[in-house]
N, C-alpha and C positions, 0 to 999 in steps of 0.2 A: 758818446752813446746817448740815444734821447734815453727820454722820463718814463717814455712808455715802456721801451726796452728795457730799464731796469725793474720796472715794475713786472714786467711779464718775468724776467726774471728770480726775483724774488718769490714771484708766486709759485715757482717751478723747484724752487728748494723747498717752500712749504710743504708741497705736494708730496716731495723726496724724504723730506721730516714727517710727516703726518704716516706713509704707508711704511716707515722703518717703526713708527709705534707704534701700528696696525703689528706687523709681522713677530715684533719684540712679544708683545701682547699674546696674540698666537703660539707663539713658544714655548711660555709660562704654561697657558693653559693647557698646553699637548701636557707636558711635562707633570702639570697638575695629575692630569688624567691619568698618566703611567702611573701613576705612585698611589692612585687611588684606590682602595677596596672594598666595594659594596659587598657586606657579610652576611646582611637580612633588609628584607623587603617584608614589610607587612601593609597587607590590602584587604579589602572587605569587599562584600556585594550581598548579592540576593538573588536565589536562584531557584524561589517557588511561594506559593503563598505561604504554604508550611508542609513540615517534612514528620513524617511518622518516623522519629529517632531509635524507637527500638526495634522497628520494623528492618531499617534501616544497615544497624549493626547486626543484624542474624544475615540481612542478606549479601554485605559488604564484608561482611568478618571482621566490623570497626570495633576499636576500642568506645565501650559505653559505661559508665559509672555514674551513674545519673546522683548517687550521695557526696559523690567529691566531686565531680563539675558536670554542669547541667548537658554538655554539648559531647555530640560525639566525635571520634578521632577518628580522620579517613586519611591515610599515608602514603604520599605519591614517593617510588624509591629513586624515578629517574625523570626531571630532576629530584633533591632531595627535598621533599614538602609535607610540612602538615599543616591540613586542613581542618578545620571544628565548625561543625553545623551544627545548627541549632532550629531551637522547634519553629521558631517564626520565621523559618524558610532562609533567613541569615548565615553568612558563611566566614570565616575568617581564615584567610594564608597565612604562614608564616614560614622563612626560612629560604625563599627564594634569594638568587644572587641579582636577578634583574627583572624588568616589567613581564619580560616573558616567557620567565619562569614561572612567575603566576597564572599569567593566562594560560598556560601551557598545563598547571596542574589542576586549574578549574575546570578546564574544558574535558578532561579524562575526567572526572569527577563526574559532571554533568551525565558524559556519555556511558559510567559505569551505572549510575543510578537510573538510566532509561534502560539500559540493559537487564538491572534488575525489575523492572515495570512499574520502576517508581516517575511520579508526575513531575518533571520541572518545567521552567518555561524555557521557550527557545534561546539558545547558547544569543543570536542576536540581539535579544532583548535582556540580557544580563551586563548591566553596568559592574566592571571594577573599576575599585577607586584606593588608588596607595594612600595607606593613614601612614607610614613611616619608612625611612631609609635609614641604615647604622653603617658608615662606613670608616673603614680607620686610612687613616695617613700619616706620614712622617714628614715631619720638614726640616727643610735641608738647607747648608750653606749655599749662599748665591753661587753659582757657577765660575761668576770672575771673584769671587773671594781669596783674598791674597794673606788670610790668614794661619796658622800653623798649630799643631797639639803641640800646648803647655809642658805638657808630660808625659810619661807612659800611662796608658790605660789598657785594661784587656784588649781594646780593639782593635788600638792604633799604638803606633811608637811615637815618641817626641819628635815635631818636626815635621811629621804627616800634614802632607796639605788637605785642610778642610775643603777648597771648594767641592764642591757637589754631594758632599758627604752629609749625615744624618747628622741633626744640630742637638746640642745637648743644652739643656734652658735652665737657668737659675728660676725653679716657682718662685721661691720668696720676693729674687726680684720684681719678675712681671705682674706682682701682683701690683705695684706701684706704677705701670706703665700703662696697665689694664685700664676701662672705666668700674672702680673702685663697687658703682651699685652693681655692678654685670657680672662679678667675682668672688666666686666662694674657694679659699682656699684651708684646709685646716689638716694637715697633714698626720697628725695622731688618729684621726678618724679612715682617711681617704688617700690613697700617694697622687691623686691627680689634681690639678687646679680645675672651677668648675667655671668655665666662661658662659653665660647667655647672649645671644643676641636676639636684639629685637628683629632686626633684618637681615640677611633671610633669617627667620625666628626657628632658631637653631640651638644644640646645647653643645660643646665641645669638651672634652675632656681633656687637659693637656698635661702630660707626663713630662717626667725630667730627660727621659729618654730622648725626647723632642716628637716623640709619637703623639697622634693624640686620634680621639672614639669622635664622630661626630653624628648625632642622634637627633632626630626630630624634623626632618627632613622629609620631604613629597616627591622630590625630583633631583636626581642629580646633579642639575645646573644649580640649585641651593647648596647642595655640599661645594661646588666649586667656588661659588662663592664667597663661603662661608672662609675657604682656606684661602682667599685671594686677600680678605679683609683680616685674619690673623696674619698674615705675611706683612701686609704693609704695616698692620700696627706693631710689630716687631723688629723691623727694617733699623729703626733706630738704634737698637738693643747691640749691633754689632761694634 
C-alpha cells in the first residue's frame, strides 16, 4: 500500500473520531437540556420617558404603595408575571420561565396602558434586556457508570445501578477538589456549597442531593455551561 494511501487513510479515521466527538458532545448537551429548569427570568427595559404611577394604578387596578416600594405592581396571570414600573418610565419582569415570556408580558402591558390613554413609546422601540436566569439541575451518574448503591436508602435498594441516576455528593469533599478561592461552604449556616465562577460568571449552589440552583446567568447557553464545567470538574470524584 503506498504512503499516500495510508495517509488518506488515517485522515479518514480522524474524521470518524473527530464527528463520534462532535456527536458524544451533542448527547451530553441534549441531555443537559432535559434535565434543565429555567424557574425565573428577570429583565428590564423602558417603555416611556416617565409614567404617572398613581394615575396608573386607579386605571390598571395595580398594586401601589408608594411607603413600602416606590413602583407599581402590574400582574400578568398568563403567563405567570409580575411587572414594576416605575416613575422614570423603567420596568422590571420577573417570574417568567423563558425570553418570551417576558416579551410576552411586556407587550400586554404596553398595550393595556395605551388602552388606558396612557403615553408609551412604540412596543418597536422598547429594548428588553435579561439581567438574570435561576435555573435548577441535577447531576447524574454517567450513563456507562458500572457502579452500584452501598446500601439501602429511601430511594434505592443496595445494589441498584447508579448509571443515569441522581448523584449524591460528599460537600465536605468537593470542597477540596473545588478551586479552594471559588468556594464557600459552611454548613451550620447554609446546607449548599457555594461555587462561583468567573466564566461563564455564574453562582451554583450545590446540594448533597447532587441538585444544585444556578443563578446569575443572561442566557441559557451560560447555564449550560456552567453545568458542563461542574461535570468535568467532578469527573474525577467517581
Amino acid at each position: 500500500m503506498s504512503k499516500d494511501k495510508v495517509k488518506d487513510k488515517d485522515k479518514d479515521k480522524d474524521k470518524v473520531k473527530a464527528k463520534a466527538k462532535v456527536k458524544a458532545k451533542d448527547k451530553v448537551v441534549n441531555k443537559d437540556e432535559e434535565r434543565l429548569t429555567v424557574v425565573n427570568v428577570v429583565a428590564s427595559t423602558r417603555v416611556a420617558e416617565e409614567l404617572d404611577l398613581p394615575d396608573i394604578a386607579i386605571q390598571l387596578n395595580c398594586e401601589y404603595e408608594p411607603e413600602q416600594f416606590p413602583g407599581v405592581v402590574y400582574r400578568v396571570t398568563e403567563p405567570k408575571l409580575a411587572i414594576l414600573m416605575f416613575r422614570s418610565g423603567r420596568a422590571v419582569c420577573t417570574g417568567g420561565k423563558d425570553e418570551q415570556n417576558i416579551h410576552t408580558g411586556i407587550e400586554r402591558m404596553i398595550d393595556d396602558l395605551r388602552k388606558a390613554g396612557i403615553t408609551t413609546w412604540d412596543l418597536k422601540d422598547v429594548e428588553i434586556e435579561v439581567q438574570n436566569m435561576v435555573a435548577t439541575y441535577a447531576l447524574h451518574y454517567p450513563e456507562d457508570y458500572d457502579g452500584t448503591a452501598l446500601r439501602d436508602t429511601l430511594d434505592m435498594k443496595m445494589g441498584t445501578p447508579l448509571a443515569g441516576l441522581p448523584r449524591k455528593l460528599n460537600l465536605n469533599n468537593l470542597t477540596f477538589h473545588l478551586p479552594f478561592d471559588k468556594v464557600e461552604y459552611e454548613p451550620e449556616q447554609f446546607p449548599g456549597l457555594i461555587y462561583r465562577l468567573d466564566y461563564p460568571k455564574v453562582v451554583c449552589l450545590i446540594f448533597g442531593s447532587g441538585k444544585m440552583v444556578i443563578t446569575g446567568a443572561r442566557h441559557k447557553d451560560e447555564i449550560l455551561e456552567a453545568v458542563q464545567i461542574i461535570q468535568d470538574e467532578l469527573a474525577d470524584l467517581l
